[in-house]
Predicted model as a PDB file, atoms N, CA, C, CB and O in Angstrom, pLDDT in the B-factor column:
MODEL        1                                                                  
ATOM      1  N   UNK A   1     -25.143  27.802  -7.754  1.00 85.00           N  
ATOM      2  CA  UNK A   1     -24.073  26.844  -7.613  1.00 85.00           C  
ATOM      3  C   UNK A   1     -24.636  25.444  -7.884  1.00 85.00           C  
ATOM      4  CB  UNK A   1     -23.426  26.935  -6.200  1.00 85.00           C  
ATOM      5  O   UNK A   1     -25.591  25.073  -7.203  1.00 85.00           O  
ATOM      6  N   UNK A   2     -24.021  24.479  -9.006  1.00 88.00           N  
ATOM      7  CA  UNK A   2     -24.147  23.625  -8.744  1.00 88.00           C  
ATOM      8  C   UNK A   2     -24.426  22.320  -7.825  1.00 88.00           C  
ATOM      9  CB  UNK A   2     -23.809  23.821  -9.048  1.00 88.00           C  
ATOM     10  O   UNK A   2     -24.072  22.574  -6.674  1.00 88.00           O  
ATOM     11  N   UNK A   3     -24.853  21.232  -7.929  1.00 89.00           N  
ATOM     12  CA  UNK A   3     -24.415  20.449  -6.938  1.00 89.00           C  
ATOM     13  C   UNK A   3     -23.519  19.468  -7.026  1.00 89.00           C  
ATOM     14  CB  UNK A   3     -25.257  19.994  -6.487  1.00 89.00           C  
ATOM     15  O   UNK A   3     -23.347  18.597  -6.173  1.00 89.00           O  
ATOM     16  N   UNK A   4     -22.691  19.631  -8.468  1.00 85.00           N  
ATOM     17  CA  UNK A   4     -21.342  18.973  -8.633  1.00 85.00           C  
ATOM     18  C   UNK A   4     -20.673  19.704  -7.548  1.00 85.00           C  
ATOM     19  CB  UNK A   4     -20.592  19.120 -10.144  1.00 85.00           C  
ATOM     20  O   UNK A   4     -20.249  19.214  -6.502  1.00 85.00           O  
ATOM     21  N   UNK A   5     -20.616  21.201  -7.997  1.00 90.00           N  
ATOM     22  CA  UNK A   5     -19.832  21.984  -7.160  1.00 90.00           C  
ATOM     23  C   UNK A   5     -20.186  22.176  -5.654  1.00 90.00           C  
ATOM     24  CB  UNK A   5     -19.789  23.186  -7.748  1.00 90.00           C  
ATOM     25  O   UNK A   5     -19.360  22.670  -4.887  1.00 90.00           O  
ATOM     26  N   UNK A   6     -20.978  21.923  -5.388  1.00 92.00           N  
ATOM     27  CA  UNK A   6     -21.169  21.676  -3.960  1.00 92.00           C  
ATOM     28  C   UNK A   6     -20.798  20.562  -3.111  1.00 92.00           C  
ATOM     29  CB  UNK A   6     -22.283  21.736  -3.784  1.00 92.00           C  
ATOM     30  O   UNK A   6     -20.304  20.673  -1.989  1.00 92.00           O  
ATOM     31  N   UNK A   7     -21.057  19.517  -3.695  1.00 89.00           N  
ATOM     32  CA  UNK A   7     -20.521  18.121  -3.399  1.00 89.00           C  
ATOM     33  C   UNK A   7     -18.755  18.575  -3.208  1.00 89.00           C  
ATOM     34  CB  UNK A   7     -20.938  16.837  -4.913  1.00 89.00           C  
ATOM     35  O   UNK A   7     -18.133  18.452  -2.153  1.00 89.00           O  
ATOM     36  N   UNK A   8     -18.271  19.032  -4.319  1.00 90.00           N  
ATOM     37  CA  UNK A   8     -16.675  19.069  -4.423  1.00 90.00           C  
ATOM     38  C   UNK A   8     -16.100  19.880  -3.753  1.00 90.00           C  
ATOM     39  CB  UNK A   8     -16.143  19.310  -5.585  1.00 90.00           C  
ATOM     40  O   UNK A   8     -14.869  19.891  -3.762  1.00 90.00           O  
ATOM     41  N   UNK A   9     -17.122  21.154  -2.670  1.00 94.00           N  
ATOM     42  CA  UNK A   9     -16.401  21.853  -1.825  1.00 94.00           C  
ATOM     43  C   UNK A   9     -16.296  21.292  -0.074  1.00 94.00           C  
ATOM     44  CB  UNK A   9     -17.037  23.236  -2.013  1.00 94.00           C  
ATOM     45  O   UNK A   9     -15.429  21.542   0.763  1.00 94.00           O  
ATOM     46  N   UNK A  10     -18.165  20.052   0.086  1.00 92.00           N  
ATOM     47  CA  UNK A  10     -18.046  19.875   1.279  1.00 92.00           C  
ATOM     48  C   UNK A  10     -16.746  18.714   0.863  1.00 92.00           C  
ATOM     49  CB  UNK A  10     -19.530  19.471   2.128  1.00 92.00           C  
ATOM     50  O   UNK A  10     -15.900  19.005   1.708  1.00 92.00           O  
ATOM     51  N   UNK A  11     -16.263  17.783   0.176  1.00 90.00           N  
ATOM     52  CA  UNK A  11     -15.533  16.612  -0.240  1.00 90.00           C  
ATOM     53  C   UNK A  11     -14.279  17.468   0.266  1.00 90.00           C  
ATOM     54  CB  UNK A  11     -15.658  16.004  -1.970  1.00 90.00           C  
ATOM     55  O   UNK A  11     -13.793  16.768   1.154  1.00 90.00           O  
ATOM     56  N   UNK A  12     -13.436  18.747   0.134  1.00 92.00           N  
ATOM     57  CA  UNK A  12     -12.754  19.279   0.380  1.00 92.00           C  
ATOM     58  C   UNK A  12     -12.423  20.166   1.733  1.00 92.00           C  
ATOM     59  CB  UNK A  12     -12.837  19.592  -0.463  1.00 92.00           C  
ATOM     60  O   UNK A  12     -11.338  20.663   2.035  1.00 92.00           O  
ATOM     61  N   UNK A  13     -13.846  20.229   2.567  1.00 93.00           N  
ATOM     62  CA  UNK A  13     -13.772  20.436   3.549  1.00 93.00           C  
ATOM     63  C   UNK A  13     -13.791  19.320   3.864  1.00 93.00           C  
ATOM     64  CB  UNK A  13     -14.397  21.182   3.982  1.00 93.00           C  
ATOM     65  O   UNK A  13     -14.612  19.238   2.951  1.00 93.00           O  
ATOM     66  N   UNK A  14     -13.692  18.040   4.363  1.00 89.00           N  
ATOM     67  CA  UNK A  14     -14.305  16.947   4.709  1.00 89.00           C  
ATOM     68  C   UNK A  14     -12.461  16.127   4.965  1.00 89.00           C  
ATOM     69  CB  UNK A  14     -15.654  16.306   3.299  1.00 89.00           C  
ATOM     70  O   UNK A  14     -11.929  15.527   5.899  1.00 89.00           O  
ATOM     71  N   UNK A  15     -12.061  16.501   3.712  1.00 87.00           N  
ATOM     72  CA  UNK A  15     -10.565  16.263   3.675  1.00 87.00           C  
ATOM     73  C   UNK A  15      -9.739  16.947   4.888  1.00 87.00           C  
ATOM     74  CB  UNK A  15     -10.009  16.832   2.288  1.00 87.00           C  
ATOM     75  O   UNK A  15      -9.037  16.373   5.722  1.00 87.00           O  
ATOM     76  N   UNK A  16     -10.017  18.353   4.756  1.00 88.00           N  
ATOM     77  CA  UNK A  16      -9.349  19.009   5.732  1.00 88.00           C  
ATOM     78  C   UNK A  16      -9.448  18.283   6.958  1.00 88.00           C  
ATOM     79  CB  UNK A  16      -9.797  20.309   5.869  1.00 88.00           C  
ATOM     80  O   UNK A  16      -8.459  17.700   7.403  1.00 88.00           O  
ATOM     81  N   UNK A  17     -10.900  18.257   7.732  1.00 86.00           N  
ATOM     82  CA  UNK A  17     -11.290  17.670   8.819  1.00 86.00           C  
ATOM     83  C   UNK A  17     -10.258  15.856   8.558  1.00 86.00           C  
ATOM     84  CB  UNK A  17     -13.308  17.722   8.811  1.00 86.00           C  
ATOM     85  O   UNK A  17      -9.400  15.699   9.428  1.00 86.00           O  
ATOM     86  N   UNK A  18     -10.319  15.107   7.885  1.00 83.00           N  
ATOM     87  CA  UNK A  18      -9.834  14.172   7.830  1.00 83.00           C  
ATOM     88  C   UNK A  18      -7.969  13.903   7.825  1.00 83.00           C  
ATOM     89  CB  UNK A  18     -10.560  13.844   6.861  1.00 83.00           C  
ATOM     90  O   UNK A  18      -7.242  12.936   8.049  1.00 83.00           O  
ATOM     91  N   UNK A  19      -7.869  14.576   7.645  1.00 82.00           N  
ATOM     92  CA  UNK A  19      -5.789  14.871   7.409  1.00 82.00           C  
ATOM     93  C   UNK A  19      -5.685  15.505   8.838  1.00 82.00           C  
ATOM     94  CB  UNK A  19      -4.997  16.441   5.752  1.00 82.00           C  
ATOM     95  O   UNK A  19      -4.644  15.351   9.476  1.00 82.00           O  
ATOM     96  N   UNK A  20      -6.738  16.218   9.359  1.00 81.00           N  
ATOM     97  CA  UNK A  20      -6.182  17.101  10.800  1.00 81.00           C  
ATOM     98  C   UNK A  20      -6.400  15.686  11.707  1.00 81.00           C  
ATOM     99  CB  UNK A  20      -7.404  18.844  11.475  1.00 81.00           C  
ATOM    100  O   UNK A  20      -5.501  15.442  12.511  1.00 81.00           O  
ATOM    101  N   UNK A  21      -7.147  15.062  11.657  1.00 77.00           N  
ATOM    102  CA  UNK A  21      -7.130  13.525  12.409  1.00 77.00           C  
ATOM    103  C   UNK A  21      -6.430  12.714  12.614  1.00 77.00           C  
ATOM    104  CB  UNK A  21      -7.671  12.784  12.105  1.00 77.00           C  
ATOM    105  O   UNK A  21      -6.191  12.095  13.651  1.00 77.00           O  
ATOM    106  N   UNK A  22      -5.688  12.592  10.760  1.00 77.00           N  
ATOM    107  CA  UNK A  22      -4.318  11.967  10.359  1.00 77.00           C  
ATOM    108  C   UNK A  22      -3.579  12.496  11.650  1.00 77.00           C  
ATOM    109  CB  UNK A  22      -3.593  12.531   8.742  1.00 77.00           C  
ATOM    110  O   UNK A  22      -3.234  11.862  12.647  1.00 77.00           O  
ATOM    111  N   UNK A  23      -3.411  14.020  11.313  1.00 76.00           N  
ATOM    112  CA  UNK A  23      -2.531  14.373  12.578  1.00 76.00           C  
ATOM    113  C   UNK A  23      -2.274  14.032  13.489  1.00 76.00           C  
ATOM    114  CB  UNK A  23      -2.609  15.036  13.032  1.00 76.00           C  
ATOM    115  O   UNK A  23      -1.138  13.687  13.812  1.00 76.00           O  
ATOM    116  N   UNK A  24      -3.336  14.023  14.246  1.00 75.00           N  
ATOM    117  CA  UNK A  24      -3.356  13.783  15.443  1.00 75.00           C  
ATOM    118  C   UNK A  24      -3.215  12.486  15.866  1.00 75.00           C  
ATOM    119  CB  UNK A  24      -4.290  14.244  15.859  1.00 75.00           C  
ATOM    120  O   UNK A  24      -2.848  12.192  17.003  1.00 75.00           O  
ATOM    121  N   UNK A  25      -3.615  11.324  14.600  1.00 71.00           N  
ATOM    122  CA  UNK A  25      -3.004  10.039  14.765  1.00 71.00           C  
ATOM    123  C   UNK A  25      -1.709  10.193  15.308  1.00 71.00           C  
ATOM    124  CB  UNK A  25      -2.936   9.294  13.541  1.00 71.00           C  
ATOM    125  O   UNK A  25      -1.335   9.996  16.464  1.00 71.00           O  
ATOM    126  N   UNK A  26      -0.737  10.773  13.798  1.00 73.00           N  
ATOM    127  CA  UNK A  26       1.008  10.738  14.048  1.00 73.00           C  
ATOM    128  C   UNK A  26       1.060  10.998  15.163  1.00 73.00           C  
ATOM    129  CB  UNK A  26       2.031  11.704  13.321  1.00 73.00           C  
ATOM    130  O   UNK A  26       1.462  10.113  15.918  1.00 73.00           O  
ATOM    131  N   UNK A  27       0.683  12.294  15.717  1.00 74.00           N  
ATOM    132  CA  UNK A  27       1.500  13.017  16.678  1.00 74.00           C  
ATOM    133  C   UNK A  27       1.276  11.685  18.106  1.00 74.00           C  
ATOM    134  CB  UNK A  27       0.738  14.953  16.992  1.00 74.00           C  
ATOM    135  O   UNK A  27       1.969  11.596  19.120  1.00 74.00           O  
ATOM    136  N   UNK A  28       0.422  11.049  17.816  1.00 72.00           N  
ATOM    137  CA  UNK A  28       0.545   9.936  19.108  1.00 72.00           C  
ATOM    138  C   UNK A  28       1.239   8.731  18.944  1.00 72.00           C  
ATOM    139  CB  UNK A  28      -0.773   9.421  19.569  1.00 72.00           C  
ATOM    140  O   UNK A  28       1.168   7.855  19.806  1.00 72.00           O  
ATOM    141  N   UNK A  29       2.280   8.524  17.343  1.00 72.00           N  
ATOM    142  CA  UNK A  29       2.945   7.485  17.614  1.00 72.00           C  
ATOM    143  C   UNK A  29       4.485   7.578  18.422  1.00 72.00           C  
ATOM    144  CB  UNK A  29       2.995   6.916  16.363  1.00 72.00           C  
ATOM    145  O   UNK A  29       5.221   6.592  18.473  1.00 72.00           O  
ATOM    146  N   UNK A  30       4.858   8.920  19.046  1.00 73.00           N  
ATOM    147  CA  UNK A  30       6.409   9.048  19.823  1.00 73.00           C  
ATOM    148  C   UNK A  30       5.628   8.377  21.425  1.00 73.00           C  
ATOM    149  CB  UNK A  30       7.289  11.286  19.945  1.00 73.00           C  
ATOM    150  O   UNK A  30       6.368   7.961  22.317  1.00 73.00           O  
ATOM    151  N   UNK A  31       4.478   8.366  21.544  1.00 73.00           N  
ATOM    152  CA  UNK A  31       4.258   8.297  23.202  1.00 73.00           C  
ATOM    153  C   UNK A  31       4.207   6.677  23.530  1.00 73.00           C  
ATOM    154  CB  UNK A  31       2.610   9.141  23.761  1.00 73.00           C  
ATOM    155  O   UNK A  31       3.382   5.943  22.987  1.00 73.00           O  
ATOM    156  N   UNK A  32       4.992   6.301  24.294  1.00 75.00           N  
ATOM    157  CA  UNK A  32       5.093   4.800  24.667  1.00 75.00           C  
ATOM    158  C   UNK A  32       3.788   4.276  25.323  1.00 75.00           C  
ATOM    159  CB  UNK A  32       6.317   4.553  25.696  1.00 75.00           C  
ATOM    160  O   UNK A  32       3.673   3.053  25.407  1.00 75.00           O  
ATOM    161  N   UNK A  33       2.864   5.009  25.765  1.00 74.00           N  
ATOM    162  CA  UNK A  33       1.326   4.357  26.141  1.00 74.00           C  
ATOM    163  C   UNK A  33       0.432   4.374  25.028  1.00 74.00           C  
ATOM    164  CB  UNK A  33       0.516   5.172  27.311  1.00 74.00           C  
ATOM    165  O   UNK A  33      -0.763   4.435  25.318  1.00 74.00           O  
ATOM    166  N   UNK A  34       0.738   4.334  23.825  1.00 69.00           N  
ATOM    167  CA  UNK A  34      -0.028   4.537  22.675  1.00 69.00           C  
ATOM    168  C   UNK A  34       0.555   3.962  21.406  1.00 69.00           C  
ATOM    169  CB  UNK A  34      -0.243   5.920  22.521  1.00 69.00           C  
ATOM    170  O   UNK A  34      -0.018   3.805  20.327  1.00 69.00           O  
ATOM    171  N   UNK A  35       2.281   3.568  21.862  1.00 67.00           N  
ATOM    172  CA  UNK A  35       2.651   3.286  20.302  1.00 67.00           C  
ATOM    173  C   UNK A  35       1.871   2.557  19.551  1.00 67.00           C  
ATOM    174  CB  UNK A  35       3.822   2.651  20.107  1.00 67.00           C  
ATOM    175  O   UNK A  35       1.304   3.042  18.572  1.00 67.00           O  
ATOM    176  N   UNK A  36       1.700   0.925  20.013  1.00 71.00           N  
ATOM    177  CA  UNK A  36       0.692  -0.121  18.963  1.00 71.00           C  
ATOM    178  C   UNK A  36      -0.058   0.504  18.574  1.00 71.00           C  
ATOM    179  CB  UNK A  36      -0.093  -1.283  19.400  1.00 71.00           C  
ATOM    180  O   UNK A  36       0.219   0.852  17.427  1.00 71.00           O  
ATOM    181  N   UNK A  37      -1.051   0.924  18.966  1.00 71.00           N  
ATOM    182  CA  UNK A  37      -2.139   1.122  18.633  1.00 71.00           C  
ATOM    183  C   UNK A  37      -2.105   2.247  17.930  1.00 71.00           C  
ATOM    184  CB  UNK A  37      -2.912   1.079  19.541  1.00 71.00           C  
ATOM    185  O   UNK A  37      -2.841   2.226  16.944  1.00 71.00           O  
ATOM    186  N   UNK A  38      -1.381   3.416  18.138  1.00 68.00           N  
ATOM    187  CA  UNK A  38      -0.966   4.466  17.466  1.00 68.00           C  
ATOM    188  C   UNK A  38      -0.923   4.303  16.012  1.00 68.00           C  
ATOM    189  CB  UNK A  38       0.201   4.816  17.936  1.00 68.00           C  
ATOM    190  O   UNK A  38      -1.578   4.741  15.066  1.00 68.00           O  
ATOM    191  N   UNK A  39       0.193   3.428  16.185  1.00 74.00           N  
ATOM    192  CA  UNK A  39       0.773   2.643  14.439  1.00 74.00           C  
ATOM    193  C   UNK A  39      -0.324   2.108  13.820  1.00 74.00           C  
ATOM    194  CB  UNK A  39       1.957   1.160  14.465  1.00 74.00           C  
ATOM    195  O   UNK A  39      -0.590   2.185  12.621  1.00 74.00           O  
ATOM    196  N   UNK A  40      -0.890   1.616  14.598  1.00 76.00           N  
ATOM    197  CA  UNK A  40      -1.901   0.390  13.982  1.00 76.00           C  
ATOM    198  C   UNK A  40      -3.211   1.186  13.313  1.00 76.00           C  
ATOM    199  CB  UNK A  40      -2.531  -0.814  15.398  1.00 76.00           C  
ATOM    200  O   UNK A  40      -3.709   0.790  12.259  1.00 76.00           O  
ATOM    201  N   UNK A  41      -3.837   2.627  14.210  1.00 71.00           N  
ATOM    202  CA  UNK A  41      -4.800   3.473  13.896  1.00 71.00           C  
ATOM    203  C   UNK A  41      -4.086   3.931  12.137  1.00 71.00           C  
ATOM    204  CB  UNK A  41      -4.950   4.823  15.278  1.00 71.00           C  
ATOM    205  O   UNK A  41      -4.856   4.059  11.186  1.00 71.00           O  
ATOM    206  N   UNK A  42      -2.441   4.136  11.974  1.00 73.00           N  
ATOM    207  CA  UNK A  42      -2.185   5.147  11.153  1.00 73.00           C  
ATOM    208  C   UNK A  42      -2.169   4.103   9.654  1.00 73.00           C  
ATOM    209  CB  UNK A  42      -0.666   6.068  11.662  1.00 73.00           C  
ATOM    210  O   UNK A  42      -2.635   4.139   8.515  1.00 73.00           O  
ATOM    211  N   UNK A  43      -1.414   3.304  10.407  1.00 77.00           N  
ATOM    212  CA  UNK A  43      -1.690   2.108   9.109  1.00 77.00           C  
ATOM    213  C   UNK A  43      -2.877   1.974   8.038  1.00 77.00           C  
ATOM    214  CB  UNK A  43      -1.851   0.774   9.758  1.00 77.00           C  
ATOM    215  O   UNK A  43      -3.050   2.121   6.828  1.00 77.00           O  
ATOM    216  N   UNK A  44      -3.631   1.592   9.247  1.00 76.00           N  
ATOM    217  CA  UNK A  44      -5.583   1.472   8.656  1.00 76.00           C  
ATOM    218  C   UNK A  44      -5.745   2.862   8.133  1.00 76.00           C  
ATOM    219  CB  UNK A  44      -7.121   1.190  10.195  1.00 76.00           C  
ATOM    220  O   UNK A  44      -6.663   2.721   7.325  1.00 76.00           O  
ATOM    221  N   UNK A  45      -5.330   4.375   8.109  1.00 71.00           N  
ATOM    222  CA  UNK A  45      -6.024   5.225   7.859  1.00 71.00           C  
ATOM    223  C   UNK A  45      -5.290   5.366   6.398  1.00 71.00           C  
ATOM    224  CB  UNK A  45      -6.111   6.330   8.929  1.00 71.00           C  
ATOM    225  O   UNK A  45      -5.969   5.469   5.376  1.00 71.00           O  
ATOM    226  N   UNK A  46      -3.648   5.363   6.365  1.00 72.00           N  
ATOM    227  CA  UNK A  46      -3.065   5.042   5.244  1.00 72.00           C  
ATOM    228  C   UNK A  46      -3.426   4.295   4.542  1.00 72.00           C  
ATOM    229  CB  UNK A  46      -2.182   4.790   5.309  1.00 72.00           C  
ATOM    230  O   UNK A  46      -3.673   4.896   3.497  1.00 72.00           O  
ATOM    231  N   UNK A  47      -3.652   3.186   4.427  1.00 75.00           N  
ATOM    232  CA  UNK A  47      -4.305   2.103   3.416  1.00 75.00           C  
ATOM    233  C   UNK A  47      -4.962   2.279   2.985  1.00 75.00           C  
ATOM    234  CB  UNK A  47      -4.698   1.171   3.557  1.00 75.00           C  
ATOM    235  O   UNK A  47      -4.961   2.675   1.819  1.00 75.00           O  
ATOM    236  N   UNK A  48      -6.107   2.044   3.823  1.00 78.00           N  
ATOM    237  CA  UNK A  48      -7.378   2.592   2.926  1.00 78.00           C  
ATOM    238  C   UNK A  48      -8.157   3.388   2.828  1.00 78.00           C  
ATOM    239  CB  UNK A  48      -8.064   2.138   2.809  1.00 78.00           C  
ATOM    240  O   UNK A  48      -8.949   3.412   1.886  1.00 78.00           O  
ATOM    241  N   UNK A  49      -8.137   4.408   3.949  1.00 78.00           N  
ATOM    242  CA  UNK A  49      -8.787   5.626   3.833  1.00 78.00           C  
ATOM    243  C   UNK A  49      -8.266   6.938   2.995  1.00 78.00           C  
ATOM    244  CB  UNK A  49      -8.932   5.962   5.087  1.00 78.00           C  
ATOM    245  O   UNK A  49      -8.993   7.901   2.749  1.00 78.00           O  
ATOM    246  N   UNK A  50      -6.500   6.795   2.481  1.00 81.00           N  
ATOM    247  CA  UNK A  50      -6.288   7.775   1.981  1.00 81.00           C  
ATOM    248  C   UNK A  50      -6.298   7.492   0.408  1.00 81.00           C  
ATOM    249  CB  UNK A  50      -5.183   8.289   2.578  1.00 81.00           C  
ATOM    250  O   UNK A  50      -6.332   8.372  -0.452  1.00 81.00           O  
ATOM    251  N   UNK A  51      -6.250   5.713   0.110  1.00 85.00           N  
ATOM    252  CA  UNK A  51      -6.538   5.376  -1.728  1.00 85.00           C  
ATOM    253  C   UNK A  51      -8.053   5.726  -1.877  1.00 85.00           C  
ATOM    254  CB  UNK A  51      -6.288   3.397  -2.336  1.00 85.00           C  
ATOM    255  O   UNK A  51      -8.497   6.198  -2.923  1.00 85.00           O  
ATOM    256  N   UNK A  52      -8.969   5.425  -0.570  1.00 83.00           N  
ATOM    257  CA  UNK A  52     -10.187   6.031  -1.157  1.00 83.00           C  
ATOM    258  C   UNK A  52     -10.451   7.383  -1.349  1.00 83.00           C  
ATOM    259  CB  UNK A  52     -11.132   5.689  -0.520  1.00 83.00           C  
ATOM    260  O   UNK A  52     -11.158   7.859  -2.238  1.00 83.00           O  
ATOM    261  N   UNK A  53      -9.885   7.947  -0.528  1.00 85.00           N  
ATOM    262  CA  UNK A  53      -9.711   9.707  -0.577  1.00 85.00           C  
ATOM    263  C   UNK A  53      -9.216   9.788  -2.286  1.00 85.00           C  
ATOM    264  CB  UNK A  53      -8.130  10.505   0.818  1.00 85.00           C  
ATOM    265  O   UNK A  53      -9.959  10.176  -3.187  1.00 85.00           O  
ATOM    266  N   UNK A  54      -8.089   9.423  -2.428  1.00 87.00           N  
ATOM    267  CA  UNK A  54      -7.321   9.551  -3.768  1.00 87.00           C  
ATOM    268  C   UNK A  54      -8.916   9.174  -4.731  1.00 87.00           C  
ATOM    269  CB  UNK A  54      -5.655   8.152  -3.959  1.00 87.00           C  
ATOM    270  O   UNK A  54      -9.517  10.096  -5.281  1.00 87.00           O  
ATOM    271  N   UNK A  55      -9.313   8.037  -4.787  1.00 86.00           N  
ATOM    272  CA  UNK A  55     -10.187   7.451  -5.647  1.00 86.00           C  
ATOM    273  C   UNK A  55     -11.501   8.570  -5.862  1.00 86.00           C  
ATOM    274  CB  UNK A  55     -10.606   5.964  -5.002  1.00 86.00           C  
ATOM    275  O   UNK A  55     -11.969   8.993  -6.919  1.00 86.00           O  
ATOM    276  N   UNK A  56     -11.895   8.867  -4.475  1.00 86.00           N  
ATOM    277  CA  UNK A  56     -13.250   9.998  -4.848  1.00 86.00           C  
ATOM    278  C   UNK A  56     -12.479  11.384  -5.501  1.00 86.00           C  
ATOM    279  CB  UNK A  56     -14.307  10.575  -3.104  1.00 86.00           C  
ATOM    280  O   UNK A  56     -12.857  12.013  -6.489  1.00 86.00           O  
ATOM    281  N   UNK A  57     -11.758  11.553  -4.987  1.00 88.00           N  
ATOM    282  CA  UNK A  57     -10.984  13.162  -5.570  1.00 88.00           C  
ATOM    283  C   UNK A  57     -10.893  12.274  -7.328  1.00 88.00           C  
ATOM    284  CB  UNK A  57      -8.644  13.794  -4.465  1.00 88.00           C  
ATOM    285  O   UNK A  57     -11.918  12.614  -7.920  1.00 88.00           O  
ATOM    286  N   UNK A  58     -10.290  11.603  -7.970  1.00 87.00           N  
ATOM    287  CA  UNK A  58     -10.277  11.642  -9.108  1.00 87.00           C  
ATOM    288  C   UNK A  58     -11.607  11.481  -9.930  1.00 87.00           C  
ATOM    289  CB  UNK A  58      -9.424  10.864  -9.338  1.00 87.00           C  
ATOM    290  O   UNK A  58     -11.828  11.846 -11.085  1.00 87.00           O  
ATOM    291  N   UNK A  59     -12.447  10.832  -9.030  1.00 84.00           N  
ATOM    292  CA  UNK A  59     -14.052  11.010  -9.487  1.00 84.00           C  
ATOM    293  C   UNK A  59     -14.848  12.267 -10.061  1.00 84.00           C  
ATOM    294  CB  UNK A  59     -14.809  10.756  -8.344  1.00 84.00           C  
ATOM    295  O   UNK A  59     -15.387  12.521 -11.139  1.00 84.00           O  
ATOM    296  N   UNK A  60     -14.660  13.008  -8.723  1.00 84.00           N  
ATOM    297  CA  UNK A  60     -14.905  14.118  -8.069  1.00 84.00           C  
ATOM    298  C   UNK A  60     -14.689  15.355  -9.730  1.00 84.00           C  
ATOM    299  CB  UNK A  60     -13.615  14.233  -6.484  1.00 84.00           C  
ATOM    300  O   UNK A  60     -15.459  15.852 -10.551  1.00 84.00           O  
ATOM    301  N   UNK A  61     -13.144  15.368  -9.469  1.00 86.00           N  
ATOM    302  CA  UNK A  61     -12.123  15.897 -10.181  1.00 86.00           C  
ATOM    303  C   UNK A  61     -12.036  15.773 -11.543  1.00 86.00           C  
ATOM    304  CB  UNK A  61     -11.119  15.489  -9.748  1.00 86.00           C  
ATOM    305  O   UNK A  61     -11.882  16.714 -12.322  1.00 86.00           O  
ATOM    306  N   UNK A  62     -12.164  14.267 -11.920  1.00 83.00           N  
ATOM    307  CA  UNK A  62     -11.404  13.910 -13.195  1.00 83.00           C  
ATOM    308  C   UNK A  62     -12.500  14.224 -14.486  1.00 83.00           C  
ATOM    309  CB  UNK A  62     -10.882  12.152 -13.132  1.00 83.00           C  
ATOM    310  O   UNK A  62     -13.347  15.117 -14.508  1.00 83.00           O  
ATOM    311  N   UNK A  63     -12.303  13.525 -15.219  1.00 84.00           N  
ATOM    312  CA  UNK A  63     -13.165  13.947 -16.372  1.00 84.00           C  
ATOM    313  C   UNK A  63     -14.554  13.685 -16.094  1.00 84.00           C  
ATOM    314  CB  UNK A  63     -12.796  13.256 -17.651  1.00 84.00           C  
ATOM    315  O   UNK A  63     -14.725  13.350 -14.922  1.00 84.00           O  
ATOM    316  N   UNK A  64     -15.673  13.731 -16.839  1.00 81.00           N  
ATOM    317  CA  UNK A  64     -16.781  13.454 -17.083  1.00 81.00           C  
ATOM    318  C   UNK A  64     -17.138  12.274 -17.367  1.00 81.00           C  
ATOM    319  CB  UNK A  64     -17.095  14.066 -17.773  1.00 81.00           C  
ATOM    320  O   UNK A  64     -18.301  12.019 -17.054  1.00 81.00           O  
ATOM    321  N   UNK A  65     -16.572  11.479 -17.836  1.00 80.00           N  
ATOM    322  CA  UNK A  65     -16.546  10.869 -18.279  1.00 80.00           C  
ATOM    323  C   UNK A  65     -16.197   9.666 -17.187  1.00 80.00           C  
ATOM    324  CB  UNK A  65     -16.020  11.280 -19.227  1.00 80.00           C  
ATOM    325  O   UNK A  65     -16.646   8.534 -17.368  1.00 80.00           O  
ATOM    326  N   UNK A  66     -15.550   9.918 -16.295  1.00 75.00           N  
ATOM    327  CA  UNK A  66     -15.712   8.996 -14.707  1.00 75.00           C  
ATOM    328  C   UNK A  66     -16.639   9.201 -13.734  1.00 75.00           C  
ATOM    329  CB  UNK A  66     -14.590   9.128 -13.814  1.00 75.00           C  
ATOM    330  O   UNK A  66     -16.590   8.720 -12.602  1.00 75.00           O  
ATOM    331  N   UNK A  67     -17.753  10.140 -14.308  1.00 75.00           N  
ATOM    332  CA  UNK A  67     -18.578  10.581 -13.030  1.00 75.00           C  
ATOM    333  C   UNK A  67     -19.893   9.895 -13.994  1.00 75.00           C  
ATOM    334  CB  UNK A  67     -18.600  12.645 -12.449  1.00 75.00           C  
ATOM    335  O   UNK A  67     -20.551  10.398 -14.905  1.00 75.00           O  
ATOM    336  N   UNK A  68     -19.940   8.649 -13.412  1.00 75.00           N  
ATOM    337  CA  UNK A  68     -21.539   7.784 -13.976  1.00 75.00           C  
ATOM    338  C   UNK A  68     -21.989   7.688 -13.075  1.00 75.00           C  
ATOM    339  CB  UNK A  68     -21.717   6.357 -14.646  1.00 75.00           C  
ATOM    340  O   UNK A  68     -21.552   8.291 -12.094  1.00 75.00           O  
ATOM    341  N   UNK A  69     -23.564   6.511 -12.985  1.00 72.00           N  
ATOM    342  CA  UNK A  69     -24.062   6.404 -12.125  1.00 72.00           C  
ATOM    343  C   UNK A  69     -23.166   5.698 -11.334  1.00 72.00           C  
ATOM    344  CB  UNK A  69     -25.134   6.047 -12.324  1.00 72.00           C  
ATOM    345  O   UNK A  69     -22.864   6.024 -10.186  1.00 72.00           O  
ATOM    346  N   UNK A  70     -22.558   4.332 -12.182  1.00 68.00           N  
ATOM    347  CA  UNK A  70     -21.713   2.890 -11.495  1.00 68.00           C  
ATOM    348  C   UNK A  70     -20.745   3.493 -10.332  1.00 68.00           C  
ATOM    349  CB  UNK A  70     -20.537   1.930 -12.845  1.00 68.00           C  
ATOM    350  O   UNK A  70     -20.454   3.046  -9.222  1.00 68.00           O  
ATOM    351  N   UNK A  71     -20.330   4.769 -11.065  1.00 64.00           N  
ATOM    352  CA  UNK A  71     -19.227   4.995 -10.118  1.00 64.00           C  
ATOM    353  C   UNK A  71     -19.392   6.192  -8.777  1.00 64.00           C  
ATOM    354  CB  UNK A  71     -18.028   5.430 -11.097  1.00 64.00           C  
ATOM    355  O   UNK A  71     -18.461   6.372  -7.992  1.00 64.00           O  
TER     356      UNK A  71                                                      
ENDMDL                                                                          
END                                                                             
């Protein structure tokens, strides 16, 4: 096995673990001892943790031609 392909399976386990977190963010924005901060955790994880998610998956993923050193 590669270590493209290795990289691209822990990157995919890594996701899983990361979206089940997401979860557990949401599921704490209905509780009134948690809303702010609730929102505020899901915000920050939306922004920028899921365009960078998006950004390495097309790395990861995309052609050859996006996988340099720079990037």
């Amino acid at each position: 096995m590669s270590k493209l392909t290795v990289s691209r399976l822990l990157l995919i386990i890594g996701s899983i673990f990361f979206l089940g977190s997401m979860g557990l963010t949401l599921s704490h924005i209905g509780n009134p001892h948690y809303q702010t901060h609730s929102w505020y955790h899901f915000f920050r994880e939306a922004s920028s943790n899921l365009i960078l998610l998006a950004m390495v998956y097309l790395i990861y993923f995309g052609s050859a031609a996006w996988r340099t050193p720079t990037s």
